[in-house]
PyMOL commands that place a pseudoatom at each C-alpha (Angstrom):
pseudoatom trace, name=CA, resn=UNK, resi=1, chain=A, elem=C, hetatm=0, pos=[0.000, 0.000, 0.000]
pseudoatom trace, name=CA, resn=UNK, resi=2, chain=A, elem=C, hetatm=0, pos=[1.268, 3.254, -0.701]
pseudoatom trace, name=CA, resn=UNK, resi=3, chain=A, elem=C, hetatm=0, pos=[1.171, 5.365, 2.116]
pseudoatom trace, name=CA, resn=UNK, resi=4, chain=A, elem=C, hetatm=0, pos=[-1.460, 8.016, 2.569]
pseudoatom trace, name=CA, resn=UNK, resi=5, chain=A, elem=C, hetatm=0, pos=[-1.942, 10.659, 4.728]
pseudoatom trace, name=CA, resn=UNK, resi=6, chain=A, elem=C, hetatm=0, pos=[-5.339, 11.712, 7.393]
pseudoatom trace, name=CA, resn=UNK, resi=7, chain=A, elem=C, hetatm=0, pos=[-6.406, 13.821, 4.695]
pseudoatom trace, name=CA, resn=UNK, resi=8, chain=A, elem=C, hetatm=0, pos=[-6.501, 10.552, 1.980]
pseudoatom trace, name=CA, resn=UNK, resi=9, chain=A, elem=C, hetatm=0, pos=[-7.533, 9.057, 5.197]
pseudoatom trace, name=CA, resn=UNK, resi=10, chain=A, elem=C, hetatm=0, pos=[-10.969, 11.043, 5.975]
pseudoatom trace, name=CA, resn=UNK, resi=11, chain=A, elem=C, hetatm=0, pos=[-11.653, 11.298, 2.123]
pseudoatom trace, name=CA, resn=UNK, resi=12, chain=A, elem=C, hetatm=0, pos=[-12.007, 7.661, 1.638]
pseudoatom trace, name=CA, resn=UNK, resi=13, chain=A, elem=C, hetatm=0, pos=[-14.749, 6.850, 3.857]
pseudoatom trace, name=CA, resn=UNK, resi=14, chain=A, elem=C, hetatm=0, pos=[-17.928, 5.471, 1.686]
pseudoatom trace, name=CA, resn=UNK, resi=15, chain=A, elem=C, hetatm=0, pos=[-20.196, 4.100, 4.506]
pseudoatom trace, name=CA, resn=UNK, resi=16, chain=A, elem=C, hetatm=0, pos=[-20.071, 7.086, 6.967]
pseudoatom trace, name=CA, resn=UNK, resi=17, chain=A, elem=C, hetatm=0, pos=[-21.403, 11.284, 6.799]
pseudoatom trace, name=CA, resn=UNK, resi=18, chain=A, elem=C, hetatm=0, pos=[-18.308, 13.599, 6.461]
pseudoatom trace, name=CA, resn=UNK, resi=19, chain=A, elem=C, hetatm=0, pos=[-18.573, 14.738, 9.556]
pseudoatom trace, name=CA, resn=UNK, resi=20, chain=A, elem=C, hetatm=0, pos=[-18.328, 11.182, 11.136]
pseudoatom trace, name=CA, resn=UNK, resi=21, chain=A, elem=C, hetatm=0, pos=[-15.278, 10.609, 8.919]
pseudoatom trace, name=CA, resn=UNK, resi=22, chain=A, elem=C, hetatm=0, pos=[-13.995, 14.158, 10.540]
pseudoatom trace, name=CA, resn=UNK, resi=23, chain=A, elem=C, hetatm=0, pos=[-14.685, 13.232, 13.820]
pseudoatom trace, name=CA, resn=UNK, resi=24, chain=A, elem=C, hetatm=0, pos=[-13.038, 9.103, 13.791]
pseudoatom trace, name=CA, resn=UNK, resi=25, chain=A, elem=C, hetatm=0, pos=[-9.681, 8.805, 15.670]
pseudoatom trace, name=CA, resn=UNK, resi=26, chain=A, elem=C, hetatm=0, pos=[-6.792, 7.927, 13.424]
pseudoatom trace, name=CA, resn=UNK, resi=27, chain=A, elem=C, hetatm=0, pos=[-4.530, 5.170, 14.477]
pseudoatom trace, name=CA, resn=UNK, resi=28, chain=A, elem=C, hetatm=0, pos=[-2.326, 6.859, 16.759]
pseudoatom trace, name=CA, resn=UNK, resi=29, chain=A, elem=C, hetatm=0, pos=[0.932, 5.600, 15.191]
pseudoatom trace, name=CA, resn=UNK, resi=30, chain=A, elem=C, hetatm=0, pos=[0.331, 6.548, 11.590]
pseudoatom trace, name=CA, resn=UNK, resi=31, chain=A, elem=C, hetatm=0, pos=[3.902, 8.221, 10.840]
pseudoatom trace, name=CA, resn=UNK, resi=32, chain=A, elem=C, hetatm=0, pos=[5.413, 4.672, 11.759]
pseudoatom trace, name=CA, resn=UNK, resi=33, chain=A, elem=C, hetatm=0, pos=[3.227, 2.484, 9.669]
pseudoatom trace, name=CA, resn=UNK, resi=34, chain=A, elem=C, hetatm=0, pos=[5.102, -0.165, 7.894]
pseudoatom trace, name=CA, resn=UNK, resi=35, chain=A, elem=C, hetatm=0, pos=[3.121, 0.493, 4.302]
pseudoatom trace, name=CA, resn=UNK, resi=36, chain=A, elem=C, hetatm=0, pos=[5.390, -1.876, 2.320]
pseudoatom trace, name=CA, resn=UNK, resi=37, chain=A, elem=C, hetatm=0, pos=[3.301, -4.855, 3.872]
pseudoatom trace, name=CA, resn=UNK, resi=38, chain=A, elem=C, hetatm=0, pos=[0.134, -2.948, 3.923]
pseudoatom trace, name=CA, resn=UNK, resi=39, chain=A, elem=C, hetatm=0, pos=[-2.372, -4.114, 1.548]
pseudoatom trace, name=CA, resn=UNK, resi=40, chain=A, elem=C, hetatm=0, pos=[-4.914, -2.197, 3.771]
pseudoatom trace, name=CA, resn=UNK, resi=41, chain=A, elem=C, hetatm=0, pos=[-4.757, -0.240, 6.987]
pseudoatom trace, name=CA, resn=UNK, resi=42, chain=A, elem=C, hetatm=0, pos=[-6.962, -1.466, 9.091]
pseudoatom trace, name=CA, resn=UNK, resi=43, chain=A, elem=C, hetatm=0, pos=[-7.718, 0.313, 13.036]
pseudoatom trace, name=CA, resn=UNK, resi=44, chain=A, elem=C, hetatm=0, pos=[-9.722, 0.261, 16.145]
pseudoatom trace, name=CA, resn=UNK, resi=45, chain=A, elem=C, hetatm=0, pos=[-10.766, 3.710, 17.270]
pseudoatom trace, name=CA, resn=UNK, resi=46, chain=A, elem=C, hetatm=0, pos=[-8.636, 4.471, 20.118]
pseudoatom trace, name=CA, resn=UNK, resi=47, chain=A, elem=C, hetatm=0, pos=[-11.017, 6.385, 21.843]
pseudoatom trace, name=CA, resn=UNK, resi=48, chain=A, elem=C, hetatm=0, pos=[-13.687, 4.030, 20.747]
pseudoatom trace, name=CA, resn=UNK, resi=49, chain=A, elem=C, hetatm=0, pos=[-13.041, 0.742, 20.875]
pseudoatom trace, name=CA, resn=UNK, resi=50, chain=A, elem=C, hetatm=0, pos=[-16.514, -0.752, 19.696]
pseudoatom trace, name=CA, resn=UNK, resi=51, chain=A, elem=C, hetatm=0, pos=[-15.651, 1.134, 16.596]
pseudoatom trace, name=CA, resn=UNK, resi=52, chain=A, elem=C, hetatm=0, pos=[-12.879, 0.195, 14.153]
pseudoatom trace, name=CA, resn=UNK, resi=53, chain=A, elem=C, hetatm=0, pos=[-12.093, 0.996, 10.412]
pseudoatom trace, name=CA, resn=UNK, resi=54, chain=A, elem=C, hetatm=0, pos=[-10.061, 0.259, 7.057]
pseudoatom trace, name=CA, resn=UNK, resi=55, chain=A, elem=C, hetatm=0, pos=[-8.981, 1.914, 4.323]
pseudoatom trace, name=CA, resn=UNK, resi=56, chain=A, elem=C, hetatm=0, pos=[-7.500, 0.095, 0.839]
pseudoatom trace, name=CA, resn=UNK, resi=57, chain=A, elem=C, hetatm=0, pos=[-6.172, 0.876, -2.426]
pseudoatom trace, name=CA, resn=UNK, resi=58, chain=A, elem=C, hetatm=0, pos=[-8.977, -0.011, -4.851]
pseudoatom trace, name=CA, resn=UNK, resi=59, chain=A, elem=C, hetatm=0, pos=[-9.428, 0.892, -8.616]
pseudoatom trace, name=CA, resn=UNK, resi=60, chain=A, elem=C, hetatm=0, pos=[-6.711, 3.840, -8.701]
pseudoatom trace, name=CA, resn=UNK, resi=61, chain=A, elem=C, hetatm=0, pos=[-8.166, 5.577, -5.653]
pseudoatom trace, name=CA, resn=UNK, resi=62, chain=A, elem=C, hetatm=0, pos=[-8.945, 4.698, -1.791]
pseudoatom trace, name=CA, resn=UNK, resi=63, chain=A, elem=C, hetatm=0, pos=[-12.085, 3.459, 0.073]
pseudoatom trace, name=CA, resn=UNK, resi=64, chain=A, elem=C, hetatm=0, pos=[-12.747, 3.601, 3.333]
pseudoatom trace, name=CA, resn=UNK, resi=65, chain=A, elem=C, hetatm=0, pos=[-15.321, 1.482, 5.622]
pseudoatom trace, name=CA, resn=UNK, resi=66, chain=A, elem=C, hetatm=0, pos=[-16.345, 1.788, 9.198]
pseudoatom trace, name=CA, resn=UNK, resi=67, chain=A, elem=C, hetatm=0, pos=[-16.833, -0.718, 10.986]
pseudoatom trace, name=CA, resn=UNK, resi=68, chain=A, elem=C, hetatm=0, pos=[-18.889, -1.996, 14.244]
pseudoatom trace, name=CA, resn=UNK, resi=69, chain=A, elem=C, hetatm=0, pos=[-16.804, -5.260, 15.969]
pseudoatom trace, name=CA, resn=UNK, resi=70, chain=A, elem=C, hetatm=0, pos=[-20.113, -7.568, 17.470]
pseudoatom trace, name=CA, resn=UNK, resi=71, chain=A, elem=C, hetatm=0, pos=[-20.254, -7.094, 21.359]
pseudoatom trace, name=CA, resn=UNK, resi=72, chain=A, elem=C, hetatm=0, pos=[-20.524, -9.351, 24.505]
pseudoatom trace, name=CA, resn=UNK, resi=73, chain=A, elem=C, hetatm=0, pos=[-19.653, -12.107, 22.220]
pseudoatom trace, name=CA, resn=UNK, resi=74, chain=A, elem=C, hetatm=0, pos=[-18.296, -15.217, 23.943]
pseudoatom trace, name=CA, resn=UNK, resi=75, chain=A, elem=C, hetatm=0, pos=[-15.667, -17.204, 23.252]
pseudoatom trace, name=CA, resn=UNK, resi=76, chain=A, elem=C, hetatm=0, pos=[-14.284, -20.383, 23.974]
pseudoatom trace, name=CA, resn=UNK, resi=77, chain=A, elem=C, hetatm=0, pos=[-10.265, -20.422, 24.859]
pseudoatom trace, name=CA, resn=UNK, resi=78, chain=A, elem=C, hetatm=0, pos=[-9.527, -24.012, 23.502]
pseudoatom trace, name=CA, resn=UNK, resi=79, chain=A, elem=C, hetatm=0, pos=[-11.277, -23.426, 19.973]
pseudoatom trace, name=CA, resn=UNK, resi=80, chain=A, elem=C, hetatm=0, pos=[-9.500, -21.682, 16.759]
pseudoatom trace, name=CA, resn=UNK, resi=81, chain=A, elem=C, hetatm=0, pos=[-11.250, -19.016, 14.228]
pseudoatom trace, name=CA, resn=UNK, resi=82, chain=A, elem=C, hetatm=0, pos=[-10.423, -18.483, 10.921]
pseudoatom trace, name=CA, resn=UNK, resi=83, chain=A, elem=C, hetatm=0, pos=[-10.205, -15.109, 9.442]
pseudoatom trace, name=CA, resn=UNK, resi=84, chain=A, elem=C, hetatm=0, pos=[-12.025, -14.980, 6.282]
pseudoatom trace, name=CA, resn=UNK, resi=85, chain=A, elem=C, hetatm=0, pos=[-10.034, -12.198, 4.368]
pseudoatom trace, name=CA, resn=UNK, resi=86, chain=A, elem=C, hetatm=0, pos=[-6.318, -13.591, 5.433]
pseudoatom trace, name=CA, resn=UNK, resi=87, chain=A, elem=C, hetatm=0, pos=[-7.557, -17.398, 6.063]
pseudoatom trace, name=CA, resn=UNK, resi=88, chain=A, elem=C, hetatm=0, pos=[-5.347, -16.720, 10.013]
pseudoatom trace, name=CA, resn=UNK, resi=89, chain=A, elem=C, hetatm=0, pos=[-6.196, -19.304, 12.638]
pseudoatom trace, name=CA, resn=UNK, resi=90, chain=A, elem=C, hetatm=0, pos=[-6.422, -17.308, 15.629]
pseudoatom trace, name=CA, resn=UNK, resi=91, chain=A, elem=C, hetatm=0, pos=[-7.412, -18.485, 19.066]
pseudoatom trace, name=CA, resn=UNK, resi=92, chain=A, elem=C, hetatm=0, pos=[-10.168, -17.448, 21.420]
pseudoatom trace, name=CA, resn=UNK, resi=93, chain=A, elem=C, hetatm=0, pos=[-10.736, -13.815, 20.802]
pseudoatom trace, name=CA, resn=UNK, resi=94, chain=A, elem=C, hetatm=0, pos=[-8.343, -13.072, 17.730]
pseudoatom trace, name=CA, resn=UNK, resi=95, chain=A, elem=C, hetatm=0, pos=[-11.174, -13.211, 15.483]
pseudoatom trace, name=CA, resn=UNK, resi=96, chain=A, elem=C, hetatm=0, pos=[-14.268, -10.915, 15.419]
pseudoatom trace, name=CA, resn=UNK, resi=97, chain=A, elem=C, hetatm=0, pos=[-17.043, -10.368, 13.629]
pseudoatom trace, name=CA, resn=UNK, resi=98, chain=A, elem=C, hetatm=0, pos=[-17.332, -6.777, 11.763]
pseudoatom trace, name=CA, resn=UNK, resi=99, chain=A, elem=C, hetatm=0, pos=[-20.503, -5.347, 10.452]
pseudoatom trace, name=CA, resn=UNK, resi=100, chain=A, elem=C, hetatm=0, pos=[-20.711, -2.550, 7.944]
pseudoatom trace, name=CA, resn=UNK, resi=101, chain=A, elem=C, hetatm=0, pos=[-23.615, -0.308, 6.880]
pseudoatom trace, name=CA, resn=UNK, resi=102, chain=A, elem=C, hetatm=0, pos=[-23.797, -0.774, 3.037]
pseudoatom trace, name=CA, resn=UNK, resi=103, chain=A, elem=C, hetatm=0, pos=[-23.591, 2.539, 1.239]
pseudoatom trace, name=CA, resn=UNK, resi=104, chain=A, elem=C, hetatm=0, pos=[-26.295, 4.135, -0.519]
pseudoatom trace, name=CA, resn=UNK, resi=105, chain=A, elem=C, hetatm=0, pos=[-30.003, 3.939, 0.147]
pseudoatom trace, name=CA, resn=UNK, resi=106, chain=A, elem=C, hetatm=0, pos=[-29.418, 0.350, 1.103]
pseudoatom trace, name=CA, resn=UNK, resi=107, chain=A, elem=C, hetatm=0, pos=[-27.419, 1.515, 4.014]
pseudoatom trace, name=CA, resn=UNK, resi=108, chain=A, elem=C, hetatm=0, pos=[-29.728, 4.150, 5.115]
pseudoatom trace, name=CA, resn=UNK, resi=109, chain=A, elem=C, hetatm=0, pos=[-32.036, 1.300, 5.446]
pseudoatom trace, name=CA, resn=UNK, resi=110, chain=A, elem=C, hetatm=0, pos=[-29.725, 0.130, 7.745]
pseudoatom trace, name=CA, resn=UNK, resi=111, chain=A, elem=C, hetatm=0, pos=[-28.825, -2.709, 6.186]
pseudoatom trace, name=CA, resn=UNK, resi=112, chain=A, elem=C, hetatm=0, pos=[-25.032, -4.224, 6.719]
pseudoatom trace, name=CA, resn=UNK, resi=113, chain=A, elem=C, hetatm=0, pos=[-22.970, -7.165, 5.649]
pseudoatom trace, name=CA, resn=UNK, resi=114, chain=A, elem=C, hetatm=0, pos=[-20.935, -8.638, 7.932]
pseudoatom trace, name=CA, resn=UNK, resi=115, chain=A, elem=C, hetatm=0, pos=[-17.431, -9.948, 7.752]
pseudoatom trace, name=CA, resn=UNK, resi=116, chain=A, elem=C, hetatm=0, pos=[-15.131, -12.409, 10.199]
pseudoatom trace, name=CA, resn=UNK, resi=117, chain=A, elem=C, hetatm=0, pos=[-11.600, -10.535, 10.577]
pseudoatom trace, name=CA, resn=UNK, resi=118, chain=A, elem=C, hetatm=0, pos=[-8.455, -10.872, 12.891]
pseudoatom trace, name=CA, resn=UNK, resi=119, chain=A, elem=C, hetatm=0, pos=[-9.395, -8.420, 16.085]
pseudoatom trace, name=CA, resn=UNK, resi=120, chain=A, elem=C, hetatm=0, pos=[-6.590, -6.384, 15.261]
pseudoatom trace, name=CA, resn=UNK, resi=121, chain=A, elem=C, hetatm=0, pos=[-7.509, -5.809, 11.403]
pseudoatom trace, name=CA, resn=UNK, resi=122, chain=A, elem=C, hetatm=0, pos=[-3.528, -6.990, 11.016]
pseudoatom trace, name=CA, resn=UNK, resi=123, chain=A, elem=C, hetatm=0, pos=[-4.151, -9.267, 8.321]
pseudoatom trace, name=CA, resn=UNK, resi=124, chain=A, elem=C, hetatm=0, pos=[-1.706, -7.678, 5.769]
pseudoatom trace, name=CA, resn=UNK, resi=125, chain=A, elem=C, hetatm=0, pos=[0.903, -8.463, 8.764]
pseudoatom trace, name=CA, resn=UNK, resi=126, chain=A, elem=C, hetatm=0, pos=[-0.195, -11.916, 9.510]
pseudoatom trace, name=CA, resn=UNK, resi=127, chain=A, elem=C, hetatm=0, pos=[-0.346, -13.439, 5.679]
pseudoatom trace, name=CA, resn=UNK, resi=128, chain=A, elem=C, hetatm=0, pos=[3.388, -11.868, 5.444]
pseudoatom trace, name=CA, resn=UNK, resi=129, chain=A, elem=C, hetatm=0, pos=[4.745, -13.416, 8.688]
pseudoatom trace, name=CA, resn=UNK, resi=130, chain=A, elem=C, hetatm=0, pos=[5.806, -10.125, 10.339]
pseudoatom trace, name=CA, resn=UNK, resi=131, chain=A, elem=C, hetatm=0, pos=[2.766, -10.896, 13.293]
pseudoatom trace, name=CA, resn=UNK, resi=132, chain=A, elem=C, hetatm=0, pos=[2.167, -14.623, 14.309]
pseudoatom trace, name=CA, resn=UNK, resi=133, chain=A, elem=C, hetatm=0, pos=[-1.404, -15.208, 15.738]
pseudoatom trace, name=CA, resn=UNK, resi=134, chain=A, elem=C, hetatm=0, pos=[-0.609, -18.773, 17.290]
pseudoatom trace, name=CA, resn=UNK, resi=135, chain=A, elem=C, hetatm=0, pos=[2.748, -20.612, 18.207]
pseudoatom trace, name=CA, resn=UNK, resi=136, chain=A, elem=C, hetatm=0, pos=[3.737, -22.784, 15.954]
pseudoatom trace, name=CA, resn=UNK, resi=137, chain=A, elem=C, hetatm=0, pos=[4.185, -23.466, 12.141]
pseudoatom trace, name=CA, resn=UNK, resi=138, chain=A, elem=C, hetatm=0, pos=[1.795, -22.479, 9.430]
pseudoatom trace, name=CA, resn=UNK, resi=139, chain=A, elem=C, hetatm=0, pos=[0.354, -25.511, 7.994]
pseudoatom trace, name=CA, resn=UNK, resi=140, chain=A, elem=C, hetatm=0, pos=[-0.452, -23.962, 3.980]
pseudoatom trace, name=CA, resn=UNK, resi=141, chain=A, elem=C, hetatm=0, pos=[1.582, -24.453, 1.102]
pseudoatom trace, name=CA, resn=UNK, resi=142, chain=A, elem=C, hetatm=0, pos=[0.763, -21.447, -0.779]
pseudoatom trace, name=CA, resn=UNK, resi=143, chain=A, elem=C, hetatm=0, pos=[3.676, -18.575, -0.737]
pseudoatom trace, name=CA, resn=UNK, resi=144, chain=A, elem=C, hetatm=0, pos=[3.484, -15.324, 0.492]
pseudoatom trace, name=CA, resn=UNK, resi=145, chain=A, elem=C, hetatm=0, pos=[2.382, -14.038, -2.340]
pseudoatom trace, name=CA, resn=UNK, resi=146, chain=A, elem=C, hetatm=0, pos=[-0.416, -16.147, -3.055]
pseudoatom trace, name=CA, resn=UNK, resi=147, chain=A, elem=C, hetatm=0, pos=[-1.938, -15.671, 0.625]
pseudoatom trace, name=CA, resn=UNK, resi=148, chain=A, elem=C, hetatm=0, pos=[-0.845, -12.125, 0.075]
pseudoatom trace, name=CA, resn=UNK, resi=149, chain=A, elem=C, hetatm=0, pos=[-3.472, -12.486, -3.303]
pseudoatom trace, name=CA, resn=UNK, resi=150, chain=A, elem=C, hetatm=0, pos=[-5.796, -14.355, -1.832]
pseudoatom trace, name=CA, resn=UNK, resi=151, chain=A, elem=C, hetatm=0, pos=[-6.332, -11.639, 1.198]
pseudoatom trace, name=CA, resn=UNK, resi=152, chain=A, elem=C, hetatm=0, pos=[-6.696, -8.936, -1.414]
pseudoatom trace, name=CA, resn=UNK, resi=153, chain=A, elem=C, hetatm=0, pos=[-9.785, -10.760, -3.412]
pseudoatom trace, name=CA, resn=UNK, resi=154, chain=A, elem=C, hetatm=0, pos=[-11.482, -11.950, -0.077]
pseudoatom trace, name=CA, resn=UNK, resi=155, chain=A, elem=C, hetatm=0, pos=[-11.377, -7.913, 1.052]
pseudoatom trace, name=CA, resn=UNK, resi=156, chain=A, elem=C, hetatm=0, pos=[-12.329, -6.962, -2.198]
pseudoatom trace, name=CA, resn=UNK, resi=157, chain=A, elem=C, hetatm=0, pos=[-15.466, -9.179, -2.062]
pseudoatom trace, name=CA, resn=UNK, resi=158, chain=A, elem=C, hetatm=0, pos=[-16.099, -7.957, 1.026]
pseudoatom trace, name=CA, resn=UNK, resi=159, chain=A, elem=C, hetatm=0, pos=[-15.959, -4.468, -0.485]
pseudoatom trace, name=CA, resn=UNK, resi=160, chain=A, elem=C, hetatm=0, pos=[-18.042, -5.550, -3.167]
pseudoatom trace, name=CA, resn=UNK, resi=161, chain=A, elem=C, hetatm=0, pos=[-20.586, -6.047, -0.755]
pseudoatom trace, name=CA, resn=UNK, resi=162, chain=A, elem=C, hetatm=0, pos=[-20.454, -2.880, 1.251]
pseudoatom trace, name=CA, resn=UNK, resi=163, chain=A, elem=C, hetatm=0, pos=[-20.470, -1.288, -2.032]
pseudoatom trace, name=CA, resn=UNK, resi=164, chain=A, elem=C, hetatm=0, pos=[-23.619, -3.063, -3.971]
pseudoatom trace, name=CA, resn=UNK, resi=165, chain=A, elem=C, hetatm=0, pos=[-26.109, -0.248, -2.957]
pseudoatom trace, name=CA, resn=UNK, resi=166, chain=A, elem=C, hetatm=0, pos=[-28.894, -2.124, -4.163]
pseudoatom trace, name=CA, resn=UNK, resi=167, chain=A, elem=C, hetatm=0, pos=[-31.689, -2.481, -1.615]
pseudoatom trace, name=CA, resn=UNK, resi=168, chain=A, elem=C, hetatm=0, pos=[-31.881, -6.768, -2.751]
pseudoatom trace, name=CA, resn=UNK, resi=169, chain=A, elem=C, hetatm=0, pos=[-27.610, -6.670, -1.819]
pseudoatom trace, name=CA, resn=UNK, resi=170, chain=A, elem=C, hetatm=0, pos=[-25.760, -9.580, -2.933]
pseudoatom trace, name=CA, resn=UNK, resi=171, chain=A, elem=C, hetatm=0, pos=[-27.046, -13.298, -2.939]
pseudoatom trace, name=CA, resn=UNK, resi=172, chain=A, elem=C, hetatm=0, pos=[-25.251, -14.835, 0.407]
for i in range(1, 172): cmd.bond("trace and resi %d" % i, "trace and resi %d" % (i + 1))
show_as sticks, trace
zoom trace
């Protein structure tokens, strides 16, 4: 990703008013962000934390989503969940569960689609090794690059979604 500043930042946002996308707290470390392995940037609100966002490269420009994380869900610490844009088995709470109001008049409906990620919205870091979400060895075959691929088309079909402003949305 190439790296973008809070002006690119607040611009992006497609799912939000302006003034929310004024108002959102940036990730506080944004100067030191490692945008080499970025293929998205991906944040909790730190003054909010049942609020979180993203922001990715898509079709020459950028597009931002907010995001709600579910709440008071439970968790077991023996089981494993899979992140479905980076394919990361995380344990207990590593993964959650991210809604996002579709744009359009679909969205003012208040309809959303919903999307399992790593807590931490890291995925760019996990599927290039730099963050490890459980000890021990990854058991895929694939390359970096091909989990670094196949991240970037499960986000874009998740942006695909958020984007369909159609009030039917996309067949599940």
């Amino acid at each position: 990703m190439n790296p973008i500043t809070e002006r690119d930042i607040r611009g992006s946002f497609v799912n939000c008013s302006k003034g929310e996308a004024r108002r959102l707290g940036l990730p506080r470390d944004l100067a030191r962000t490692p945008w080499s392995d970025l293929d998205f940037l991906g944040w909790r609100d730190p003054g909010a934390p049942e609020r979180a966002y993203l922001v990715a490269e898509r079709d020459g420009g950028l597009v931002g989503v907010a995001l709600r994380p579910a709440q008071d869900v439970r968790r077991s610490c023996t089981k494993s969940t899979l992140c479905s844009v980076c394919v990361t088995q995380h344990p207990g709470t590593g993964v959650a569960l991210f809604a996002a109001p579709r744009v359009g008049a679909a969205g003012r409906q208040g309809n959303t689609v919903g999307v399992y990620m790593c807590s931490d919205l890291a995925c760019s870091l996990y599927v290039r090794d730099r963050r490890q979400a459980e000890p021990g060895e990854r058991f895929e075959s694939l390359t970096v690059g091909e989990r670094v691929g196949r991240a970037v088309a499960n986000l874009d079909a998740f942006l695909d979604r958020v984007l369909d402003d159609t009030l039917a949305g996309a067949p599940l």
